[in-house]
Backbone bond lengths (Angstrom), bond angles and torsions (degrees), N, CA, C in turn:
res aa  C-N    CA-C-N  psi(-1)  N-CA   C-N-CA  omega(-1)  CA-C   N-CA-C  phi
1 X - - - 1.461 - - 1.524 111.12 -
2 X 1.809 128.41 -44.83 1.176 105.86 -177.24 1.551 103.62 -87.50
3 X 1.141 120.28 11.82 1.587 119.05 169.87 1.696 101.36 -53.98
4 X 1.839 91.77 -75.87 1.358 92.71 -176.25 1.825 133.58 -68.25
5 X 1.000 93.15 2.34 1.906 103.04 160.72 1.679 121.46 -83.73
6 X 1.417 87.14 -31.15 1.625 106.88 177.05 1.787 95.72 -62.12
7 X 1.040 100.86 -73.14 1.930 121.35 173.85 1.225 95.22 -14.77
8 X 1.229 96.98 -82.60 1.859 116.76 -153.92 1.948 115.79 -54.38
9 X 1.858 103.53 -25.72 1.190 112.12 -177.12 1.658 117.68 -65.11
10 X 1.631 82.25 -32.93 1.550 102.67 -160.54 1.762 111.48 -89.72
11 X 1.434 107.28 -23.56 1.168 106.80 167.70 1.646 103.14 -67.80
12 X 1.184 108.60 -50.54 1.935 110.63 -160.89 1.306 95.31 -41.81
13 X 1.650 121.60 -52.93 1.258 117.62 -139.26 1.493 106.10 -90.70
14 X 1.742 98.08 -22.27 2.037 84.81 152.54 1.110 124.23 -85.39
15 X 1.739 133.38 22.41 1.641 126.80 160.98 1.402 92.17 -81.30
16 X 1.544 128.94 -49.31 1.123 143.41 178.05 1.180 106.84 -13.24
17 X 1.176 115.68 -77.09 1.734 152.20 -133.44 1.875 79.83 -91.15
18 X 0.982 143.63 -56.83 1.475 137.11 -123.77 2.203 86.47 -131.99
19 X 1.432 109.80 15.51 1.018 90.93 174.66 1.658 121.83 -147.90
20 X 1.039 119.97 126.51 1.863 136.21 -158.22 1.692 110.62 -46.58
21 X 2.198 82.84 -60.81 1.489 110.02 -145.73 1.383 89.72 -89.45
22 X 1.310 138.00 119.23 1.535 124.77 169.24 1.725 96.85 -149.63
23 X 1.396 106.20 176.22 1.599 113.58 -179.95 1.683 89.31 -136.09
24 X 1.139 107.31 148.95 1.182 130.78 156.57 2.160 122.48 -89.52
25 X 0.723 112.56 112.89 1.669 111.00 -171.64 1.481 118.52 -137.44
26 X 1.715 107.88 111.68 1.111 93.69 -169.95 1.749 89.33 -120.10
27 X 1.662 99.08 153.08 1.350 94.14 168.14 1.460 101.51 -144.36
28 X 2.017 94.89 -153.99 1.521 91.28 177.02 1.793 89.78 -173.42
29 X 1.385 127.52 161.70 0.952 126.64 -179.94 1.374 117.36 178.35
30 X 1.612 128.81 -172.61 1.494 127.67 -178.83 1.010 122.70 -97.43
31 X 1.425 122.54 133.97 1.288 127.54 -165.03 2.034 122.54 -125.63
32 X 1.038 96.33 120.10 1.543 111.35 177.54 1.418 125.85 -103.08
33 X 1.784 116.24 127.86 1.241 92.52 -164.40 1.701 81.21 -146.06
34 X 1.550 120.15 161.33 1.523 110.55 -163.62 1.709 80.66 -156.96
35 X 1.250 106.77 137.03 1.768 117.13 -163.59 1.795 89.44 -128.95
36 X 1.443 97.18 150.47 1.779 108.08 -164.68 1.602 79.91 -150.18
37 X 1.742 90.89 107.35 1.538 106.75 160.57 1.661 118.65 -87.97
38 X 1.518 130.32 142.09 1.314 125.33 -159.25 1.665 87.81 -86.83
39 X 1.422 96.79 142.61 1.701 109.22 -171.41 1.428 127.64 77.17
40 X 1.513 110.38 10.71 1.272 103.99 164.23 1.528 103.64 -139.01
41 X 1.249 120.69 160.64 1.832 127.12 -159.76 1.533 103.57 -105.08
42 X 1.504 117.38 -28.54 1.888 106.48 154.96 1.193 134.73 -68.08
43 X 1.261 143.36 157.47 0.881 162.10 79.89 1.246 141.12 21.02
44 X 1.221 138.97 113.61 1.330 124.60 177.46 1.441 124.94 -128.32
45 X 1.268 117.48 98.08 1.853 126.53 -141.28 2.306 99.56 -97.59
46 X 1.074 100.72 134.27 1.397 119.62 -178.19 1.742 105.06 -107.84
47 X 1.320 93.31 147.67 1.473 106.13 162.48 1.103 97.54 -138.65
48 X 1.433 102.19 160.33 1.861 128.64 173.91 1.352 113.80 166.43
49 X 0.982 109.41 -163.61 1.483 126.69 -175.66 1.489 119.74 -162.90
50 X 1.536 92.71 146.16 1.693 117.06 -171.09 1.647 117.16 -98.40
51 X 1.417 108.24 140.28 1.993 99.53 177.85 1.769 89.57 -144.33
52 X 0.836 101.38 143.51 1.901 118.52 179.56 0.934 118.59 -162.86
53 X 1.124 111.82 -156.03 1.452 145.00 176.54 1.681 137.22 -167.26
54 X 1.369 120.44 121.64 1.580 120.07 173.91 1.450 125.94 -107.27
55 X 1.087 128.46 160.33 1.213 133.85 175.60 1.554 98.62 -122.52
56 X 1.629 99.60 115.88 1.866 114.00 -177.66 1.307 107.43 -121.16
57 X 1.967 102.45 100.32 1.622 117.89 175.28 1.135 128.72 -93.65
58 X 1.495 109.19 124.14 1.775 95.31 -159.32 1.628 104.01 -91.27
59 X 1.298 116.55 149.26 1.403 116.18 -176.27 1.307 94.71 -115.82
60 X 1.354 136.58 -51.33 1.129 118.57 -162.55 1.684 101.81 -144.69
61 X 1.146 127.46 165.55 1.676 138.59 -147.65 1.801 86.32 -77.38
62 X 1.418 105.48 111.72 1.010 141.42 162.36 1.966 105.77 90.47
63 X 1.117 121.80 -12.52 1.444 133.13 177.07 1.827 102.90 -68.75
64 X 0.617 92.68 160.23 1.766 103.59 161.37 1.792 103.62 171.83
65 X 1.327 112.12 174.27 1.632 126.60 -179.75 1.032 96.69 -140.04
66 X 1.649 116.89 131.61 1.622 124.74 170.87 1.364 111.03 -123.12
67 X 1.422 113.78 107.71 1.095 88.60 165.35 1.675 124.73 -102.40
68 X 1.401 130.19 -142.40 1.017 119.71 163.94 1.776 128.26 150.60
69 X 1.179 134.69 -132.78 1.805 117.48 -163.67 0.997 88.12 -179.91
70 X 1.605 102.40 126.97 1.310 125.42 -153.87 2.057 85.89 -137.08
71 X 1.122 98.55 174.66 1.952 114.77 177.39 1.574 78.26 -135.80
72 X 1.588 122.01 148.89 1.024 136.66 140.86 1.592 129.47 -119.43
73 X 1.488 143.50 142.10 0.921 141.15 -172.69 1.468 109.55 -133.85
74 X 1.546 117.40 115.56 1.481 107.83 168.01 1.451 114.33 -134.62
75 X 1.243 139.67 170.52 1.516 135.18 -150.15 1.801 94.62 -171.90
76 X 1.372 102.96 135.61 1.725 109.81 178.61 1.899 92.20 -153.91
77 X 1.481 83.05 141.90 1.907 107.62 176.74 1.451 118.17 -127.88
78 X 1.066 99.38 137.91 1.631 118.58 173.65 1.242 134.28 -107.65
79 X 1.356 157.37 141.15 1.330 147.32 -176.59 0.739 88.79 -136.28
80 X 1.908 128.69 163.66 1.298 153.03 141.19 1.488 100.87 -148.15
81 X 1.642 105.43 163.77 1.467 112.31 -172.06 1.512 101.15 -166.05
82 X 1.588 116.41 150.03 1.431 113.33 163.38 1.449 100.06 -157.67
83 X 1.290 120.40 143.84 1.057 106.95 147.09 1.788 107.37 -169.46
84 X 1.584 122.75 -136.37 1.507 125.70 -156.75 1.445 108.77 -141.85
85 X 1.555 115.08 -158.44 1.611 96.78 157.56 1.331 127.05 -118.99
86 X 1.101 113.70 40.80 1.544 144.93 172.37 2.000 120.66 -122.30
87 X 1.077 104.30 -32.70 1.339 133.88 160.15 0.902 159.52 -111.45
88 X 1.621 160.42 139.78 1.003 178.77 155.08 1.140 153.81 -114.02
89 X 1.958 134.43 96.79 0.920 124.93 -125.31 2.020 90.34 -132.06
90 X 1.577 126.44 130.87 1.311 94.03 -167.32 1.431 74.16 -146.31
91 X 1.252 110.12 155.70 1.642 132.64 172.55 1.172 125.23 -149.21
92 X 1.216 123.87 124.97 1.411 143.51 -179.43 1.762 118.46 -122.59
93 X 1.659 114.93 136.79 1.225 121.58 -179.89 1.741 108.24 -141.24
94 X 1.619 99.83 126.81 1.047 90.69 -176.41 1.732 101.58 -130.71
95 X 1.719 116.23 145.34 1.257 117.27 -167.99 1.480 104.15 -116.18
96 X 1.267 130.11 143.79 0.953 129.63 170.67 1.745 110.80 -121.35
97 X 1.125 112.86 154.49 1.492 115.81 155.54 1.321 114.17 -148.25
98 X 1.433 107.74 154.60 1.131 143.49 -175.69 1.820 119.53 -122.33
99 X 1.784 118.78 98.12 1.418 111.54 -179.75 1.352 106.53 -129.00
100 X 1.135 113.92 154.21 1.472 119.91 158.59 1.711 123.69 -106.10
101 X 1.391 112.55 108.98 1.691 105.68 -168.54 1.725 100.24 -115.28
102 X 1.760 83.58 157.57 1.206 98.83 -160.55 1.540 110.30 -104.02
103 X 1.509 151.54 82.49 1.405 124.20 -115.86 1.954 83.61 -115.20
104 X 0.996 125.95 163.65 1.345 147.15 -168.74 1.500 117.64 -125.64
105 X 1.238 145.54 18.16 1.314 146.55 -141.63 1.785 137.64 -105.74
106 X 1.044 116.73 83.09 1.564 133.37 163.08 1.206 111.39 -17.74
107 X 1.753 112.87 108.50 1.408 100.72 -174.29 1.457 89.46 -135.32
108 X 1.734 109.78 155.01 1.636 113.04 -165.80 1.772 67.89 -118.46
109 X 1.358 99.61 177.76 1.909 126.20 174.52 1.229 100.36 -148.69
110 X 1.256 108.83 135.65 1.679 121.38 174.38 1.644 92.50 -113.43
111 X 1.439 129.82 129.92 1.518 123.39 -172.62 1.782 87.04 -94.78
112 X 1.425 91.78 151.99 1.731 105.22 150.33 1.163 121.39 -99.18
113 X 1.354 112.09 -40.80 1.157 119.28 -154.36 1.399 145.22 142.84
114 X 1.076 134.55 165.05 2.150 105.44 173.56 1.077 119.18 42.67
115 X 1.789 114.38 31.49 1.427 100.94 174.87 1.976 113.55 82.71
116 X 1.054 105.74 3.52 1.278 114.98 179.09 1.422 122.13 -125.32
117 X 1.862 113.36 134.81 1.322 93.56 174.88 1.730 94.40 -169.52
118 X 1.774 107.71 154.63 1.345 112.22 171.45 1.510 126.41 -102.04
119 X 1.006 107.04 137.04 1.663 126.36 -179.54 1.537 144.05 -104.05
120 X 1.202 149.20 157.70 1.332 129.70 -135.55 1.720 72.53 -160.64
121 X 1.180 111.29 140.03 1.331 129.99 -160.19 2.090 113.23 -149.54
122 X 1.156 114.82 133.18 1.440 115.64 -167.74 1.791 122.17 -159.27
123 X 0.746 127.84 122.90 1.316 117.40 173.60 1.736 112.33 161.43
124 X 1.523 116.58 165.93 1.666 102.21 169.12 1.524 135.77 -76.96
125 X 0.996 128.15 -177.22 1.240 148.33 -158.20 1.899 132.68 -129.85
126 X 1.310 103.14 71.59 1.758 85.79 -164.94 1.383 128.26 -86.78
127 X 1.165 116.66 121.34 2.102 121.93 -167.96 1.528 86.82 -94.42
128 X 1.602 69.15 140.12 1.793 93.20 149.68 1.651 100.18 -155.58
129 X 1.832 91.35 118.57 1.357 116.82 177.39 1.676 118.76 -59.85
130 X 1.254 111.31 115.42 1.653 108.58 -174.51 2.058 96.81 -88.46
131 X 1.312 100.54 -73.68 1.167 94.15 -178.06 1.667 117.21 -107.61
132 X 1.634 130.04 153.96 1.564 98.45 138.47 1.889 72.01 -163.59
133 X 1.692 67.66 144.71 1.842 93.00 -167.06 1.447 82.71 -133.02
134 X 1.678 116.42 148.76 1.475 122.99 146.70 1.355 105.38 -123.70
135 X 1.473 116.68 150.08 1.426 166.38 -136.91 1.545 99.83 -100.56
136 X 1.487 177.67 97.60 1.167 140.57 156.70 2.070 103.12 -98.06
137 X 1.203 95.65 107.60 2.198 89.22 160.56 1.392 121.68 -80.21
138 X 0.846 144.22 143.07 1.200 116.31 164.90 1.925 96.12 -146.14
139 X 1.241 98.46 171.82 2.218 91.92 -159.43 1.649 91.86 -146.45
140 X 1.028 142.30 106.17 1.474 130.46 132.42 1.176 139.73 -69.97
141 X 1.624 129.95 123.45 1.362 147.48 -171.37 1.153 106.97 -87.54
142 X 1.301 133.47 117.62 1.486 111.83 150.27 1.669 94.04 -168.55
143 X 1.637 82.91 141.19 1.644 126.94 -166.64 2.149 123.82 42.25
144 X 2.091 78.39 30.61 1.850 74.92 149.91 1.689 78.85 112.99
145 X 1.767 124.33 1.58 1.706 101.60 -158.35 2.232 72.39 -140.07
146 X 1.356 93.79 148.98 1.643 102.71 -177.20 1.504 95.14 -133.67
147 X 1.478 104.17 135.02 1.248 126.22 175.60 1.519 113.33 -123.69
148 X 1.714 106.03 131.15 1.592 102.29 -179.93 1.272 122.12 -126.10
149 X 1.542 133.23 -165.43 1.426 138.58 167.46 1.251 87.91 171.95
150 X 2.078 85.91 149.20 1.248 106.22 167.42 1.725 115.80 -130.04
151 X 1.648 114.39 157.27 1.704 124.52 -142.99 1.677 84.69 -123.49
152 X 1.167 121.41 122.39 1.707 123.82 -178.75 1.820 96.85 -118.72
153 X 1.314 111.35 128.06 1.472 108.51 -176.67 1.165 90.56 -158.31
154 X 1.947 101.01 130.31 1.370 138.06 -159.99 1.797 81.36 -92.67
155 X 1.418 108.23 132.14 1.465 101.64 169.78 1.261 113.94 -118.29
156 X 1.484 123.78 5.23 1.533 124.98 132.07 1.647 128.38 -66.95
157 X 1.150 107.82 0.84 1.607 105.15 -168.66 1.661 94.59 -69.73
158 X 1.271 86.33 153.61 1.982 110.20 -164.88 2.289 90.90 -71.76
159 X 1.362 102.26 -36.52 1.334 100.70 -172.12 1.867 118.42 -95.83
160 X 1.184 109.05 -48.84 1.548 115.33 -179.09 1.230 103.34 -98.04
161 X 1.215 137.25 -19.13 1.568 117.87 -176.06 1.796 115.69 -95.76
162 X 1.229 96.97 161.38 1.261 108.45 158.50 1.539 154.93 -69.22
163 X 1.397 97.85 -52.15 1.339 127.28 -169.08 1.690 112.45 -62.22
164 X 1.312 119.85 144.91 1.354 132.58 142.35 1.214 144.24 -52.15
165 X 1.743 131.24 82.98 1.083 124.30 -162.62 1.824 112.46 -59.79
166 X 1.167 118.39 -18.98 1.754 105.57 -168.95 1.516 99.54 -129.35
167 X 0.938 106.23 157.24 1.761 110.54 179.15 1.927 110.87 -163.31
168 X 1.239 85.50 161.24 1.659 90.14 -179.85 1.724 113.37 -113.29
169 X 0.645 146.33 132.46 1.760 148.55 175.39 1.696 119.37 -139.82
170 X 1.585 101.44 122.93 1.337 126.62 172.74 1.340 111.29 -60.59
171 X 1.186 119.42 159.47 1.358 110.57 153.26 1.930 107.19 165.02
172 X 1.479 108.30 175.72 1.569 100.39 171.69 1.678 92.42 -152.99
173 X 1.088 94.11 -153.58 1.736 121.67 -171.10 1.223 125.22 -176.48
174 X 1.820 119.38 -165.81 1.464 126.65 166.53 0.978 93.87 -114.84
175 X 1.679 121.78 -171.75 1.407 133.55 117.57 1.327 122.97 -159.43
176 X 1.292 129.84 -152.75 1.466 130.82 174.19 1.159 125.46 170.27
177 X 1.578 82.97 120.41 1.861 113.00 -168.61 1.528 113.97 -71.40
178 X 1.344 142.28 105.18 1.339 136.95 125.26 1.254 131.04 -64.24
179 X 1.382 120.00 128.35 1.418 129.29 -144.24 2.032 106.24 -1.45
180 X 1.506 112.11 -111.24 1.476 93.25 -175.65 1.508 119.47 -94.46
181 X 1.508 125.14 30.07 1.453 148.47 -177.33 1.793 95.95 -93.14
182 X 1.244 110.69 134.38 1.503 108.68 176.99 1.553 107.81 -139.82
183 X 0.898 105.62 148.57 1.831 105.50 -159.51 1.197 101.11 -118.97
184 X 1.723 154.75 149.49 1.063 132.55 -174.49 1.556 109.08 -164.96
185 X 1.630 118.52 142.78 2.062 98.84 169.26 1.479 79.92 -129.09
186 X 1.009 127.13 -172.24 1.744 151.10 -147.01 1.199 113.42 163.77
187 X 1.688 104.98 142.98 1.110 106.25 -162.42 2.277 89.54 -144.47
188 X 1.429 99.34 136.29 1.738 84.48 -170.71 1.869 73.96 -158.89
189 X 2.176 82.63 141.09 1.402 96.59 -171.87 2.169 95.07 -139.42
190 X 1.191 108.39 141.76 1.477 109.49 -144.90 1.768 91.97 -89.26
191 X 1.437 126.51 146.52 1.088 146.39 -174.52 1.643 115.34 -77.88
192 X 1.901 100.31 -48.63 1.476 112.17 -176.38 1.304 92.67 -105.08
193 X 1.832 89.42 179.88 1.422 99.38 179.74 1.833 100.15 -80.25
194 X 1.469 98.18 163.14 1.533 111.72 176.50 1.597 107.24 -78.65
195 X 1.748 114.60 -31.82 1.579 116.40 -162.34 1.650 100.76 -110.74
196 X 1.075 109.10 -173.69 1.147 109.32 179.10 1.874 105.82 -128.75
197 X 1.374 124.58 11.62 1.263 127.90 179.86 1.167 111.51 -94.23
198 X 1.487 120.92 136.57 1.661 138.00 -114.92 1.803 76.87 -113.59
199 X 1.196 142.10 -2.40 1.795 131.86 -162.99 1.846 89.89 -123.39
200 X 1.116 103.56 -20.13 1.639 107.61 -169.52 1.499 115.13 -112.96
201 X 1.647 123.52 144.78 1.140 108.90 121.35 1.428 128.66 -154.14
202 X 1.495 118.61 -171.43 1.694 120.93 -139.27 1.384 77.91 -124.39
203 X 1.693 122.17 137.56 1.428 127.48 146.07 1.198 91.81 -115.95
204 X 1.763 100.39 155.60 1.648 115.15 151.77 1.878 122.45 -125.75
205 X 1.388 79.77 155.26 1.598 85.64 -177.87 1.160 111.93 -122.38
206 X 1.108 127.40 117.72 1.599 142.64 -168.57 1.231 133.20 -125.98
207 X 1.499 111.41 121.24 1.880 117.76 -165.92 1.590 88.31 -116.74
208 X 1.561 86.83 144.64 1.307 110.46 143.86 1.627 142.66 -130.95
209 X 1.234 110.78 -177.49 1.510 108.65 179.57 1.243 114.44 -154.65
210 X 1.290 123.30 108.85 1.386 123.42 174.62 1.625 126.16 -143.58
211 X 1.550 116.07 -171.83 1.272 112.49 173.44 1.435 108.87 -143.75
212 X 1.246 109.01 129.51 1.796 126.78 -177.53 1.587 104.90 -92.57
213 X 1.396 90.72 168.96 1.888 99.95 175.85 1.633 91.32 -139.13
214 X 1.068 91.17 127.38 2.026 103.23 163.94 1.258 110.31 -91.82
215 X 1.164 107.90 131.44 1.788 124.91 -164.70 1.398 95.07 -112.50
């Protein structure tokens, strides 16, 4: 994996190096992402949001490759509860993550006109997971007096966690540029597994939506 990040850095930065016509584009926007563990029938849906930046080099009349470095942020919560009329039993888990991806992406432009035009966008995506920790509270009630604690678990940790710090993801989109306003949805679906447990595994599917400025 850091082979091919190594690769991918080193190619960008010789389009970089060897190229005139480029845009600078930074954006940022909302992000949805919903993970499907094998053997179970839910779902598990994320929100957050993305802020970066790409560099989009055009090679040839209407072609270009952008790549570029993005921050991602996504966060998902859970409740459950039971209890009587003497008792009360309540639990809450909350996950956060924290990635930085590295996106790679082939984009064609169809012009309109006036400075305006729509585009068709494709290629992978490389993460590397900085943080993701979940939260557990949990509170018992009973007879008028509440008692709590809270459970902090690193889900990169090499020993108790699960999760996959690096991953690869496909994916494409639309969008559409008015003069330096860029309009955009995305769509990215993950290559590796998300977990690291040998009976399971987790894909995700992840949209976005945002808007860039060309500088």
């Amino acid at each position: 994996m850091k082979k091919i990040i190594i690769g991918v850095l080193s190619a960008a930065l010789f389009l970089i190096g060897t190229q005139s016509h480029a845009q600078v584009l930074a954006g940022a926007g909302y992000l949805f992402a919903s993970d499907k563990t094998s053997g179970f029938d839910e779902t598990t849906p994320y929100h957050g949001f993305y802020i970066g930046a790409s560099y989009n080099i055009h090679l040839v009349k209407g072609l270009s490759v952008a790549p570029g470095l993005y921050a991602n942020f996504l966060a998902h919560s859970e409740s459950a509860g039971a209890g009587s009329a003497k008792a009360n039993l309540f639990l809450m888990g909350t996950t956060r993550e924290f990635a930085l991806n590295l996106p790679v992406k082939l984009r064609y432009s169809f012009p309109l006109g006036n400075d305006r035009n729509i585009f068709a966008f494709a290629g992978p995506v490389f993460q590397l997971g900085l943080t993701n920790k979940t939260t557990v509270n949990g509170s018992v009630s009973f007879m008028g007096r509440t008692y709590g604690d809270g459970t902090k678990v690193d889900n990169y940790d090499s020993k108790n966690g699960t999760a996959n710090r690096f991953n690869i993801y496909l994916g494409g989109g639309v969008g559409l540029q008015l003069g330096d306003i860029i309009f955009l949805v995305g769509y990215d679906h993950n290559l590796l597994d998300l977990d690291r447990l040998e009976n399971y595994k987790t894909n995700r599917n992840q949209i976005k939506v945002g808007i860039s400025l060309d500088f």
